[in-house]
PDB file of N, CA, C, O and CB in Angstrom:
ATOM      1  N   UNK A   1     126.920 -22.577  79.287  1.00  0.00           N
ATOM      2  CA  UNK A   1     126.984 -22.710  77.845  1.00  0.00           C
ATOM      3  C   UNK A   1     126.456 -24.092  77.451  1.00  0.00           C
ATOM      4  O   UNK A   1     126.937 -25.180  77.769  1.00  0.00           O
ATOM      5  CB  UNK A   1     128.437 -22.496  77.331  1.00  0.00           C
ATOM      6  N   UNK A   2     125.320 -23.832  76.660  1.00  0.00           N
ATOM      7  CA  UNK A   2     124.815 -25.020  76.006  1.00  0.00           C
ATOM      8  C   UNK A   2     125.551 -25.805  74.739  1.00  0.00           C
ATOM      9  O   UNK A   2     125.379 -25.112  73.736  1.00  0.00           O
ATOM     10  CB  UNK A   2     123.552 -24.616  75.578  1.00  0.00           C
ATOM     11  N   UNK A   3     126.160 -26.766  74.489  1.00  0.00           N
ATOM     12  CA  UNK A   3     127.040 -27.561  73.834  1.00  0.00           C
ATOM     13  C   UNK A   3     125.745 -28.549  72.663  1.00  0.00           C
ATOM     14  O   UNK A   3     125.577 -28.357  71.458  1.00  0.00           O
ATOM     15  CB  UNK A   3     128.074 -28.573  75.202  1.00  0.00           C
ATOM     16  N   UNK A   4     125.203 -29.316  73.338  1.00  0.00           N
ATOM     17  CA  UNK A   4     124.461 -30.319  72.945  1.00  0.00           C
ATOM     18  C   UNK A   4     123.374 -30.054  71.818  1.00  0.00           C
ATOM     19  O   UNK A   4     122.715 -29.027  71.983  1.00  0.00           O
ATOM     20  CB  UNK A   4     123.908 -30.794  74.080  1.00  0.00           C
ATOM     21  N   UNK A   5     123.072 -30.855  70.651  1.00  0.00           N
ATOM     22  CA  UNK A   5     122.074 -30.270  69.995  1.00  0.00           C
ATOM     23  C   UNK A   5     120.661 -30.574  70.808  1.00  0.00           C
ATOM     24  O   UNK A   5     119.862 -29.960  70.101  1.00  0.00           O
ATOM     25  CB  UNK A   5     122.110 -30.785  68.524  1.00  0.00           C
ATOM     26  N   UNK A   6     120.077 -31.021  71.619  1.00  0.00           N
ATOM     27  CA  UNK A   6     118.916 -31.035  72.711  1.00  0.00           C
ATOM     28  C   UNK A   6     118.620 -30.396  73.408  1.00  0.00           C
ATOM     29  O   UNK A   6     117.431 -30.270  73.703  1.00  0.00           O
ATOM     30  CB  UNK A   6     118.829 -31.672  73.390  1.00  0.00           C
ATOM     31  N   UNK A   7     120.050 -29.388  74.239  1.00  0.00           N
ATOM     32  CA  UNK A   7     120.151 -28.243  74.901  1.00  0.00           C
ATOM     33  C   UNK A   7     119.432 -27.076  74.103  1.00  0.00           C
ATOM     34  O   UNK A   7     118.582 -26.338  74.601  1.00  0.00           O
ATOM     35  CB  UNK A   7     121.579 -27.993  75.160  1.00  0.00           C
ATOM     36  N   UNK A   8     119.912 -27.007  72.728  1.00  0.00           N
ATOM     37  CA  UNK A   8     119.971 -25.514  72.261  1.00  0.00           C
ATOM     38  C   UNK A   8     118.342 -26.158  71.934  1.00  0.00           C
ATOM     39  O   UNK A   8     117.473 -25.581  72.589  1.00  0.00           O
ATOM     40  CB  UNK A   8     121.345 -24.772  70.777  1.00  0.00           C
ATOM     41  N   UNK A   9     117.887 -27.167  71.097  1.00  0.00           N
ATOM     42  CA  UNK A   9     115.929 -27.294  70.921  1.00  0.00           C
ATOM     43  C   UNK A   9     115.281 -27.239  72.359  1.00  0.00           C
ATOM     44  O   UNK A   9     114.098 -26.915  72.250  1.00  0.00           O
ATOM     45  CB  UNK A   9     115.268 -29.103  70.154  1.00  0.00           C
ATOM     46  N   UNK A  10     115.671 -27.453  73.717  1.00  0.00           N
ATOM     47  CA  UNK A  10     115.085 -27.305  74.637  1.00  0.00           C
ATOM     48  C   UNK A  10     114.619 -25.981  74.909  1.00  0.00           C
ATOM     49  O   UNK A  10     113.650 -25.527  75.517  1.00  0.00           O
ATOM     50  CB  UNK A  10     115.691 -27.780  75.423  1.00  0.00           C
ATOM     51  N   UNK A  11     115.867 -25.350  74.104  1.00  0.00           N
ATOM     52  CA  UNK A  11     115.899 -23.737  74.304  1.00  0.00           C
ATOM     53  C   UNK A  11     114.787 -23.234  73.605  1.00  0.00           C
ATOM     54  O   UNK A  11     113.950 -22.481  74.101  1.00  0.00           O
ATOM     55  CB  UNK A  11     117.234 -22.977  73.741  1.00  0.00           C
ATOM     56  N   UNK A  12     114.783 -23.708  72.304  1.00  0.00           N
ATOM     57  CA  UNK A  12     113.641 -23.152  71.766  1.00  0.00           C
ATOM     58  C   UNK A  12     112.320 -23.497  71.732  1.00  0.00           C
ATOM     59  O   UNK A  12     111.465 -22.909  71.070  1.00  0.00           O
ATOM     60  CB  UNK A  12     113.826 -23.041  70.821  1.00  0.00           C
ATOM     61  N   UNK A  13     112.106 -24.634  72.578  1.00  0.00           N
ATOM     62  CA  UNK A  13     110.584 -24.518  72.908  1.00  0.00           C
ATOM     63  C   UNK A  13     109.618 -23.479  73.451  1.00  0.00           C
ATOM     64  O   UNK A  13     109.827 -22.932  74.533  1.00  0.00           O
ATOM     65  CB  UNK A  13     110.405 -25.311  73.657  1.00  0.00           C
ATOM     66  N   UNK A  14     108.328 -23.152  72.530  1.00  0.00           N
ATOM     67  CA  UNK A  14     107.476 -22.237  72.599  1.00  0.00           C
ATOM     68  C   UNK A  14     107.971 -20.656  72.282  1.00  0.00           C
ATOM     69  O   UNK A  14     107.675 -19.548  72.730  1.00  0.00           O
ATOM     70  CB  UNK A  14     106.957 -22.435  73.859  1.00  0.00           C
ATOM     71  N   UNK A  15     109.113 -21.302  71.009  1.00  0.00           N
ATOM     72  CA  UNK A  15     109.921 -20.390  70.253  1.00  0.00           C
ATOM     73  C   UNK A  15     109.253 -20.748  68.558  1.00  0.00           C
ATOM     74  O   UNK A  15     108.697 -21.776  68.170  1.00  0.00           O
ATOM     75  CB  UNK A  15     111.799 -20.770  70.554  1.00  0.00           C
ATOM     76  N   UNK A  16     109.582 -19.403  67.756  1.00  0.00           N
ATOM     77  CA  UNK A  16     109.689 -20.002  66.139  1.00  0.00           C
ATOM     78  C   UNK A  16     110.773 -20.270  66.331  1.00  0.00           C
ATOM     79  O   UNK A  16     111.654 -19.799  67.051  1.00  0.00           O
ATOM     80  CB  UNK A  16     109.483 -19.163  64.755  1.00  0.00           C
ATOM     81  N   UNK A  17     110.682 -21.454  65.328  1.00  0.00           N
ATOM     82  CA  UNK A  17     112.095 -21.787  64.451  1.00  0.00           C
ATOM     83  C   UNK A  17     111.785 -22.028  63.008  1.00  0.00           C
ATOM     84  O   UNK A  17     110.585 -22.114  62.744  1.00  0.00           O
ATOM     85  CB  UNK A  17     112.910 -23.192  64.992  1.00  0.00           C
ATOM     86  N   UNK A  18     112.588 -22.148  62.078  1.00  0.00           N
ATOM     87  CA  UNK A  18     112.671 -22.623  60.777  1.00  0.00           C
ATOM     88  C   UNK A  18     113.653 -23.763  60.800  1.00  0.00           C
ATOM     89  O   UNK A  18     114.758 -23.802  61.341  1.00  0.00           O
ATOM     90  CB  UNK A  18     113.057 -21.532  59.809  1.00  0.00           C
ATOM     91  N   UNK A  19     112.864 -24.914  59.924  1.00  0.00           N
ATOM     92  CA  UNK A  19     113.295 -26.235  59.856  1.00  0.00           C
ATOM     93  C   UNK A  19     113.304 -26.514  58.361  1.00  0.00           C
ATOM     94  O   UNK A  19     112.245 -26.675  57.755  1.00  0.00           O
ATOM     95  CB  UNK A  19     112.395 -27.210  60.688  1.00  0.00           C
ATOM     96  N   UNK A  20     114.517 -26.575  57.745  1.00  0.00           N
ATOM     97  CA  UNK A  20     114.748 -27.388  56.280  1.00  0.00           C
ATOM     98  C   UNK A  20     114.705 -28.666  56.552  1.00  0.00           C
ATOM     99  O   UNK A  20     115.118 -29.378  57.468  1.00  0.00           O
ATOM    100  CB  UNK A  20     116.122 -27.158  55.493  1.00  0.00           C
ATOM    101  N   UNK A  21     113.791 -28.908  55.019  1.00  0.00           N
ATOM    102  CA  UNK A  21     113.607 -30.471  55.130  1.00  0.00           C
ATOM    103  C   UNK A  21     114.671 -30.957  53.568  1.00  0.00           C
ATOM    104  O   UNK A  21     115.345 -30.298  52.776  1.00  0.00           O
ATOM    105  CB  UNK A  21     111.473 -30.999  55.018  1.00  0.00           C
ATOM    106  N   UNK A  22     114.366 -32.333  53.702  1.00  0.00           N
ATOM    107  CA  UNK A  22     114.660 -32.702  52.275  1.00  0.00           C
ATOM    108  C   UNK A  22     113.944 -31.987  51.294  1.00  0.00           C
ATOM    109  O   UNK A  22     112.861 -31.452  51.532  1.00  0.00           O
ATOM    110  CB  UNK A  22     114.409 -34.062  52.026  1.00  0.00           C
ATOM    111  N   UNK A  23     114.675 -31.949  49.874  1.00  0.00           N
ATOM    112  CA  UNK A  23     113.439 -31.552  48.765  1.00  0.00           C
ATOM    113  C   UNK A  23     113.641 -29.874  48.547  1.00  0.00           C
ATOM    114  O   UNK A  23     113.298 -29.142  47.619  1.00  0.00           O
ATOM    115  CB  UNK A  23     111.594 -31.945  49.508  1.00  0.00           C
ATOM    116  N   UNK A  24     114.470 -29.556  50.032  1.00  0.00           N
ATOM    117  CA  UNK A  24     114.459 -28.113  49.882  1.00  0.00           C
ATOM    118  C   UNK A  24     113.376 -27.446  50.303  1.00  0.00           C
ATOM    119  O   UNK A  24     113.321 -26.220  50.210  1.00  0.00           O
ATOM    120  CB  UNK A  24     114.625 -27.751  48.661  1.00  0.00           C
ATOM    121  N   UNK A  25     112.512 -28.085  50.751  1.00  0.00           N
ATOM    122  CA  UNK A  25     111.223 -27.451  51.451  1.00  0.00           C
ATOM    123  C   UNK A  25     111.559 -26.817  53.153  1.00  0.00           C
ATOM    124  O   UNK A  25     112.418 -27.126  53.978  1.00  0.00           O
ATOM    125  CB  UNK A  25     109.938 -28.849  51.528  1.00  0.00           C
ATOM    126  N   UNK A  26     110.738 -26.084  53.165  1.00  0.00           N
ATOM    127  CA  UNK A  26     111.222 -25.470  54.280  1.00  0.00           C
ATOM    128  C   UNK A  26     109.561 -25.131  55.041  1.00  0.00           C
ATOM    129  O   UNK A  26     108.493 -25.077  54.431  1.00  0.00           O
ATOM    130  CB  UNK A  26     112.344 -24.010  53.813  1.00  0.00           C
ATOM    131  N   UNK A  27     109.811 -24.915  56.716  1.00  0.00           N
ATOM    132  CA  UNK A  27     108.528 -24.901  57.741  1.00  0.00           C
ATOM    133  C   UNK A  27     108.928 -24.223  58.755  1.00  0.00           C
ATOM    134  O   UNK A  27     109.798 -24.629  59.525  1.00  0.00           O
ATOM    135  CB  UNK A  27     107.980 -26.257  58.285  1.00  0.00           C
ATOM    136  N   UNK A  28     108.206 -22.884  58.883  1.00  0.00           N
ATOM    137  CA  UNK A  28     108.256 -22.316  59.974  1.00  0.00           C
ATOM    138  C   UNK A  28     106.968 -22.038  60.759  1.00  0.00           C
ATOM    139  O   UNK A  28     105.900 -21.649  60.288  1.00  0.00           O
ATOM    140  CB  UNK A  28     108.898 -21.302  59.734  1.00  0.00           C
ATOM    141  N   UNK A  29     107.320 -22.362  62.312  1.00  0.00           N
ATOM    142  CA  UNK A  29     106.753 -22.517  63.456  1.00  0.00           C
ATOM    143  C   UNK A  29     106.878 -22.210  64.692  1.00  0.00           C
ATOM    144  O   UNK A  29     107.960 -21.676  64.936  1.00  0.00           O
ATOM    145  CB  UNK A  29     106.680 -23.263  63.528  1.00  0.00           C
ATOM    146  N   UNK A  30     106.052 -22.367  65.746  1.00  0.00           N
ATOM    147  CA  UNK A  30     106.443 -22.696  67.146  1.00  0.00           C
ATOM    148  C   UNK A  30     106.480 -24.050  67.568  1.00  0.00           C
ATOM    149  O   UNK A  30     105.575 -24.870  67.409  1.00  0.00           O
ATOM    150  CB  UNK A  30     105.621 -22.085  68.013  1.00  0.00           C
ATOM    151  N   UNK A  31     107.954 -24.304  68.303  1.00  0.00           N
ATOM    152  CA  UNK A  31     108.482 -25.480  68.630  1.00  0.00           C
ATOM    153  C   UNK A  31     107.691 -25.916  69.307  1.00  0.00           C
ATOM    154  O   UNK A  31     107.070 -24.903  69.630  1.00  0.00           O
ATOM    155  CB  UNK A  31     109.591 -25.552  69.125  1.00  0.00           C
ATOM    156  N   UNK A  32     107.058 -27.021  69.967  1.00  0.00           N
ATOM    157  CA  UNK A  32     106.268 -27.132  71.110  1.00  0.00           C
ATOM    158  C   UNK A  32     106.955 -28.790  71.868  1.00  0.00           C
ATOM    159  O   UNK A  32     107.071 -29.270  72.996  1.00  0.00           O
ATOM    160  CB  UNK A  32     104.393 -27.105  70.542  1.00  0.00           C
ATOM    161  N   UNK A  33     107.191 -29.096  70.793  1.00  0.00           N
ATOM    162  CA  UNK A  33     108.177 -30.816  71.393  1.00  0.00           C
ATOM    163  C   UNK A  33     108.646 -31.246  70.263  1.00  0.00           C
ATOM    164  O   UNK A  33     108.217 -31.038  69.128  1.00  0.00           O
ATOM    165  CB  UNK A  33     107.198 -32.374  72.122  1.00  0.00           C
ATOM    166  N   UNK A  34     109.550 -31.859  70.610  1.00  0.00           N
ATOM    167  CA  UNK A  34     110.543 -33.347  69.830  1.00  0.00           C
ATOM    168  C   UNK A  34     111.026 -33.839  70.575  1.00  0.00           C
ATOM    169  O   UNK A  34     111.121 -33.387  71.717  1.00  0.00           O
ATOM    170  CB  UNK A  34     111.716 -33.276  68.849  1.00  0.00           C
ATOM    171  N   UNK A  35     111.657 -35.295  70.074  1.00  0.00           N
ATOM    172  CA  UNK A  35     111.977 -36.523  70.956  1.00  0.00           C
ATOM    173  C   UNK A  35     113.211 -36.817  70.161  1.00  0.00           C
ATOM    174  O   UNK A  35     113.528 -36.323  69.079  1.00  0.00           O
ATOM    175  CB  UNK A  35     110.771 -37.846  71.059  1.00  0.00           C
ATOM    176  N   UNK A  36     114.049 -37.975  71.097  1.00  0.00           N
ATOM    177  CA  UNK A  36     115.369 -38.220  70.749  1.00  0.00           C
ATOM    178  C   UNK A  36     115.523 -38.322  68.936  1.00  0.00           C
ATOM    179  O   UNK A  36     116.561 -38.022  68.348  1.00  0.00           O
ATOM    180  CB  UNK A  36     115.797 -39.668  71.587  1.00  0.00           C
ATOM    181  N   UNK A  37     114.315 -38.784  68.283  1.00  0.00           N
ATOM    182  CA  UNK A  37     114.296 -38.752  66.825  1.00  0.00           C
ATOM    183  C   UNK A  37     114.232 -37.865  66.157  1.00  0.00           C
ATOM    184  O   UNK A  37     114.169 -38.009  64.936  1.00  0.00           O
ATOM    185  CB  UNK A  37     113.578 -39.259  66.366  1.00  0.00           C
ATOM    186  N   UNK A  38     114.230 -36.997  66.582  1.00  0.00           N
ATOM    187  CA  UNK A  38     114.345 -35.003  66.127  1.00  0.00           C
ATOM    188  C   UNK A  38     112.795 -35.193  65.551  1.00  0.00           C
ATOM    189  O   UNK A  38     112.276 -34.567  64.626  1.00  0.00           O
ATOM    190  CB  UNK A  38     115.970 -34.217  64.392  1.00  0.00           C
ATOM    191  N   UNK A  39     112.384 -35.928  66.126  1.00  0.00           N
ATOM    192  CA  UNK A  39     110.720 -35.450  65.340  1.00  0.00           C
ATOM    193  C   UNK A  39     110.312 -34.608  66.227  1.00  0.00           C
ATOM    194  O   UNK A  39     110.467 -34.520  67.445  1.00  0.00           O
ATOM    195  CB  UNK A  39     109.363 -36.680  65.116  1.00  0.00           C
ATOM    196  N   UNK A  40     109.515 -33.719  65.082  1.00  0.00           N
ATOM    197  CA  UNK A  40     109.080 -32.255  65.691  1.00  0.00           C
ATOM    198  C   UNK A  40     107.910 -31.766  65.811  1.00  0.00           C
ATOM    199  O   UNK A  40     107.386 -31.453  64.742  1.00  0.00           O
ATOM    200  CB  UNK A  40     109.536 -31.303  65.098  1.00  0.00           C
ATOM    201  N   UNK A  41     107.247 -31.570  66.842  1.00  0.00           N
ATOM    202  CA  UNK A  41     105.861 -31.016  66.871  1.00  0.00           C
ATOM    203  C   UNK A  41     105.782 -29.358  66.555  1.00  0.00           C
ATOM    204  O   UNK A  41     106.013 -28.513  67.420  1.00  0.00           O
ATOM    205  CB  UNK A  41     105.247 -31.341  68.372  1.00  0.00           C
ATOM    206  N   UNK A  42     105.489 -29.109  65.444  1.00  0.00           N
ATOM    207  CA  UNK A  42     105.068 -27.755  65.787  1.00  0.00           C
ATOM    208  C   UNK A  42     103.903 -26.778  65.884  1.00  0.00           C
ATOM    209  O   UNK A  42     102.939 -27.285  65.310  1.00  0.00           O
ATOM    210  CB  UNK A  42     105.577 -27.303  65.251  1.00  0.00           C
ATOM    211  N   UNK A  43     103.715 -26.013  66.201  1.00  0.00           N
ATOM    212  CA  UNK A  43     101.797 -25.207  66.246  1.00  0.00           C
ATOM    213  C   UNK A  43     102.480 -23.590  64.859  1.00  0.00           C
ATOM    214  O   UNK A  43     103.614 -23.248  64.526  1.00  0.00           O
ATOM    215  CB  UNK A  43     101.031 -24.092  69.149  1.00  0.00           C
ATOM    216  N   UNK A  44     101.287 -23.141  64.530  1.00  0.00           N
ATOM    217  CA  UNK A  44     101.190 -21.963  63.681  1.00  0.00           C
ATOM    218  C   UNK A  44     102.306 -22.413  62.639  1.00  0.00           C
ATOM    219  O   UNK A  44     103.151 -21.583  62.305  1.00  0.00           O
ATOM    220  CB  UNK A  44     101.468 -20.441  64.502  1.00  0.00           C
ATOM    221  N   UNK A  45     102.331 -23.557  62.174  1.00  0.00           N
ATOM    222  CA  UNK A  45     103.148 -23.728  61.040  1.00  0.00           C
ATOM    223  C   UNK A  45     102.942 -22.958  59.484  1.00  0.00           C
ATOM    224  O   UNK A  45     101.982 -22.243  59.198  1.00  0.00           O
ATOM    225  CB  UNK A  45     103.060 -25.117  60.890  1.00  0.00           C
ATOM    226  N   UNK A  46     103.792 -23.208  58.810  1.00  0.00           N
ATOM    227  CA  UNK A  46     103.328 -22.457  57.639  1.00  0.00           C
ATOM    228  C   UNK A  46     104.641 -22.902  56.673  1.00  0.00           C
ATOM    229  O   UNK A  46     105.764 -23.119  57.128  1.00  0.00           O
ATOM    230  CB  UNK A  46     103.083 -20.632  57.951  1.00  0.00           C
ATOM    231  N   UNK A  47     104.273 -22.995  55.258  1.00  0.00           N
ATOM    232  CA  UNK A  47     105.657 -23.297  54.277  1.00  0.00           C
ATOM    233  C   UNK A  47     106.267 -21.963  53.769  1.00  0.00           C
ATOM    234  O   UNK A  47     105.867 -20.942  53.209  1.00  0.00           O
ATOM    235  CB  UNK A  47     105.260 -24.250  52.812  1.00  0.00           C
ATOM    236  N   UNK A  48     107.412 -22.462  54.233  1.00  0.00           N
ATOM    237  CA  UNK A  48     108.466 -21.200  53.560  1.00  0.00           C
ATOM    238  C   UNK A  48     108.735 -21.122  52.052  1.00  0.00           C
ATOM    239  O   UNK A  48     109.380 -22.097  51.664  1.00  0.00           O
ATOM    240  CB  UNK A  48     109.998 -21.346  54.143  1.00  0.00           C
ATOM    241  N   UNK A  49     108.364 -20.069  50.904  1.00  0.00           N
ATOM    242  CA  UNK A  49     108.803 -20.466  49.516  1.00  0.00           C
ATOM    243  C   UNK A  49     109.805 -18.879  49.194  1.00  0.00           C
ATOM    244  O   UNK A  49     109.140 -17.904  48.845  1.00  0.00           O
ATOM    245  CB  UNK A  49     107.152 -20.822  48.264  1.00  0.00           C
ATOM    246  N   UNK A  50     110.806 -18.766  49.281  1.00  0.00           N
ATOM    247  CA  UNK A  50     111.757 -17.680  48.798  1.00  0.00           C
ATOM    248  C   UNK A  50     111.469 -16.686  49.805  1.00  0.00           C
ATOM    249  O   UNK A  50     111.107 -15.543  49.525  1.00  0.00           O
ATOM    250  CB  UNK A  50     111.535 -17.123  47.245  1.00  0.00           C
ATOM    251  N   UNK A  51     111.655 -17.190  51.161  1.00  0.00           N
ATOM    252  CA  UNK A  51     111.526 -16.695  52.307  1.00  0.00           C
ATOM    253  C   UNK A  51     110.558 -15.499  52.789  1.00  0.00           C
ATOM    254  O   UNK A  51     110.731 -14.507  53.499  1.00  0.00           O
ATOM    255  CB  UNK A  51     112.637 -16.450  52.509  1.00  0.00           C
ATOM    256  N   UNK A  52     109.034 -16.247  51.810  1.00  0.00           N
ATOM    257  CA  UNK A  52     107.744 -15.652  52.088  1.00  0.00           C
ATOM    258  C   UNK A  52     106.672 -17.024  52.313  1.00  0.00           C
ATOM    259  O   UNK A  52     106.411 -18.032  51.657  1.00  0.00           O
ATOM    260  CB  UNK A  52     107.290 -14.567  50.722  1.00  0.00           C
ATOM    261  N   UNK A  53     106.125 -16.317  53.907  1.00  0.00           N
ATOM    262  CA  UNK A  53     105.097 -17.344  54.107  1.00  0.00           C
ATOM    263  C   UNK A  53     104.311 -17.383  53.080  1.00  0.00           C
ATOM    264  O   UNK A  53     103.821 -16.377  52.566  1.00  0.00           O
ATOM    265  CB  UNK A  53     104.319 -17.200  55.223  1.00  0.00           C
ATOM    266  N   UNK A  54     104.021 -19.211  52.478  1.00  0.00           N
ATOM    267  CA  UNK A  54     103.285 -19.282  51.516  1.00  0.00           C
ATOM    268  C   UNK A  54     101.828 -20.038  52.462  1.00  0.00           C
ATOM    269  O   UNK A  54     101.120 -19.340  53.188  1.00  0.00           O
ATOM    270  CB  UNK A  54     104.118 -20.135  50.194  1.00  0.00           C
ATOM    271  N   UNK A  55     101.577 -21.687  52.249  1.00  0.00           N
ATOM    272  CA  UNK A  55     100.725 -22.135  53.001  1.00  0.00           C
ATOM    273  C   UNK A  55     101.027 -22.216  54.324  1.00  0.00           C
ATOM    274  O   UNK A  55     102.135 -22.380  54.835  1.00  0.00           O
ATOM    275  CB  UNK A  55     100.387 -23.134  52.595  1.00  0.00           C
ATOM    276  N   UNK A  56      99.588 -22.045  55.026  1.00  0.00           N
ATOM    277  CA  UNK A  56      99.428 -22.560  56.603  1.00  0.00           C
ATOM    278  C   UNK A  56      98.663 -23.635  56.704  1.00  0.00           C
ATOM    279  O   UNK A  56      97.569 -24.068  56.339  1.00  0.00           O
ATOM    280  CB  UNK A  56      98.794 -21.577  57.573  1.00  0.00           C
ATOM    281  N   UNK A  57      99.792 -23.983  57.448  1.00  0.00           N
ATOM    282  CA  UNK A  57      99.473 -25.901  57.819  1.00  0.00           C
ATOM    283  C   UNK A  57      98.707 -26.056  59.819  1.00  0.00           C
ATOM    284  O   UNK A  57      98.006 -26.930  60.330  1.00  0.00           O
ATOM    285  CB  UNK A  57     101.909 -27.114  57.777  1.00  0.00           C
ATOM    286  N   UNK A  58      99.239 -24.886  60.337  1.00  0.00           N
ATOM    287  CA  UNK A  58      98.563 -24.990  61.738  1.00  0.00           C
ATOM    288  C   UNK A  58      99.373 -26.200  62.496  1.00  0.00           C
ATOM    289  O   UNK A  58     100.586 -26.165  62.290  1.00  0.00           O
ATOM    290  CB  UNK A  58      96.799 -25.356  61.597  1.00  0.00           C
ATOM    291  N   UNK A  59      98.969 -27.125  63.227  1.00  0.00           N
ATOM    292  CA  UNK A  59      99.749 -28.066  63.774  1.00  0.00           C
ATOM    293  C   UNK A  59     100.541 -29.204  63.127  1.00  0.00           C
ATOM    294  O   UNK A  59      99.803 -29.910  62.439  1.00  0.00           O
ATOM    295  CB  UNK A  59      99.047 -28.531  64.518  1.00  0.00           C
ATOM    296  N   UNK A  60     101.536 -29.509  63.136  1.00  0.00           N
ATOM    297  CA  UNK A  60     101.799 -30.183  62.161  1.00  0.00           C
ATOM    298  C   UNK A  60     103.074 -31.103  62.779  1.00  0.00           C
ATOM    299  O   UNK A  60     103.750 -30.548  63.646  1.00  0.00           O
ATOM    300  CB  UNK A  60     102.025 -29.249  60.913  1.00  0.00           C
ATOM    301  N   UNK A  61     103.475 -32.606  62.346  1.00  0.00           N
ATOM    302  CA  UNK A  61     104.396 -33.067  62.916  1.00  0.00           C
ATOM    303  C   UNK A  61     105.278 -33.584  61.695  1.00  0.00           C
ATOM    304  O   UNK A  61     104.903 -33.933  60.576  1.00  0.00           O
ATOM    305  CB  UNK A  61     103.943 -33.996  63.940  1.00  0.00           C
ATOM    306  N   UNK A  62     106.580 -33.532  62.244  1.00  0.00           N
ATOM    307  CA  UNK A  62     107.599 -33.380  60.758  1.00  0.00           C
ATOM    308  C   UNK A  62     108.737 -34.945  61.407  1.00  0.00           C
ATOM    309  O   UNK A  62     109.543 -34.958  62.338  1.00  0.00           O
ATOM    310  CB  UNK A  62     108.860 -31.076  60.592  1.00  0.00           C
ATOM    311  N   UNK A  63     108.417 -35.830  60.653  1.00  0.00           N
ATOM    312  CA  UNK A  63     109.324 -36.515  61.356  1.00  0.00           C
ATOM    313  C   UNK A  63     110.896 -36.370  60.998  1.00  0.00           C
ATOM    314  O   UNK A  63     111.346 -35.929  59.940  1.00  0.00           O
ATOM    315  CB  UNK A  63     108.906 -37.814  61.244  1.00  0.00           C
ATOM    316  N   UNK A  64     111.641 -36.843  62.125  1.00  0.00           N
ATOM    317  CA  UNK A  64     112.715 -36.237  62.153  1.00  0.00           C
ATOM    318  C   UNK A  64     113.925 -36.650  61.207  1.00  0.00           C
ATOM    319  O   UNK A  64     114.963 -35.987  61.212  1.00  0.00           O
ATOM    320  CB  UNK A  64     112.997 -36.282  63.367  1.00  0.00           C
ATOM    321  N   UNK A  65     113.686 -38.267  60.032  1.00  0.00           N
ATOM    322  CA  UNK A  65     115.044 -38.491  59.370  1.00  0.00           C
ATOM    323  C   UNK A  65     114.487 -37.463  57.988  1.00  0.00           C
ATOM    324  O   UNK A  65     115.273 -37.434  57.041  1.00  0.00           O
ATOM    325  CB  UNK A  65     115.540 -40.482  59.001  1.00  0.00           C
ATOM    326  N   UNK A  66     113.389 -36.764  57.866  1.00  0.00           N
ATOM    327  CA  UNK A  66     113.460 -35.448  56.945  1.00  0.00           C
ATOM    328  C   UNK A  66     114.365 -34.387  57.075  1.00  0.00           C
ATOM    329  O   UNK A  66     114.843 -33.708  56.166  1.00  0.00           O
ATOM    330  CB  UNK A  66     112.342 -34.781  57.002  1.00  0.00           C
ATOM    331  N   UNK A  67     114.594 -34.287  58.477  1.00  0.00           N
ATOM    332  CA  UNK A  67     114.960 -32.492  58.830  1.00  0.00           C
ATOM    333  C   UNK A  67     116.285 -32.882  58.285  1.00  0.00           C
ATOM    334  O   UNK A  67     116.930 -33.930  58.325  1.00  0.00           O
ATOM    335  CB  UNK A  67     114.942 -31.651  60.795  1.00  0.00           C
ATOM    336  N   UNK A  68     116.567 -31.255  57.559  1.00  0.00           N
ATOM    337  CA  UNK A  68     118.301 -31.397  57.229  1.00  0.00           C
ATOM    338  C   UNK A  68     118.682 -30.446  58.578  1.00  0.00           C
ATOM    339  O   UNK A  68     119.480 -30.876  59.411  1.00  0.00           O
ATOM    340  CB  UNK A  68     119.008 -30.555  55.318  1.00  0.00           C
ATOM    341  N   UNK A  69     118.085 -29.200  58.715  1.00  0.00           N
ATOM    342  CA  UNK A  69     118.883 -28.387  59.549  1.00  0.00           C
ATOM    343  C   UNK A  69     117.285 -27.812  60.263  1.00  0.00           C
ATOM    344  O   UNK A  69     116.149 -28.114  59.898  1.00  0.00           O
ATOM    345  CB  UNK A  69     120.143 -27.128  58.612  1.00  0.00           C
ATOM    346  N   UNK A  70     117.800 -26.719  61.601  1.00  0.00           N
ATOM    347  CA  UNK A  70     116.621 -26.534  62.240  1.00  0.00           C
ATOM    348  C   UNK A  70     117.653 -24.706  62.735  1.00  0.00           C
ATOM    349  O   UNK A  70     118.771 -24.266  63.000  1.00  0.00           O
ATOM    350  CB  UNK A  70     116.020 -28.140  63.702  1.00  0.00           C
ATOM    351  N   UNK A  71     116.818 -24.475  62.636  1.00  0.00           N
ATOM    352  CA  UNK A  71     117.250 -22.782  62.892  1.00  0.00           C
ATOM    353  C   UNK A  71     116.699 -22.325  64.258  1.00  0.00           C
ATOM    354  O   UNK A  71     115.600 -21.824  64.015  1.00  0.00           O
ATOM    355  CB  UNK A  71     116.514 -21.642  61.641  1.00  0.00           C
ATOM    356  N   UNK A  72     116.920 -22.270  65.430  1.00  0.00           N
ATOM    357  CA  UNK A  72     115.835 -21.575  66.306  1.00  0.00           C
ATOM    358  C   UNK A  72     115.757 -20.041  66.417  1.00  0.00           C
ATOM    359  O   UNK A  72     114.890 -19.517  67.117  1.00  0.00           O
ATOM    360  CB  UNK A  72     115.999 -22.040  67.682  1.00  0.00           C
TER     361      UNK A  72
END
């Protein structure tokens, strides 16, 4: 049983996840890395607007004192 929040993002590498940011904006992707700063690399990104893909952003890095929550 994974406890740690690093455990469960390890888990989801070369997974989607959805990541809320500040602002209420929201980004869904495949995880591909982050570092102890929860900054996040992701590939096939795209913005979430009323939980329909709106724009595609493709690779994109989200640094991490934005993220409120991260969904894998």
């Amino acid at each position: 049983m994974n406890n740690r929040p690093f455990d469960v993002l390890n888990e989801a590498i070369d997974k989607e996840i959805l990541v809320v940011l500040k602002g209420n904006n929201q980004v869904r992707g495949t995880l591909r890395a982050f570092d102890v700063h929860m900054n996040l690399h992701l590939e096939n990104a795209s913005q979430v607007v009323e939980g329909e893909l709106k724009t595609k952003y493709g690779k994109v890095m989200i640094r991490g004192d934005s993220v409120i929550m991260i969904s894998p």
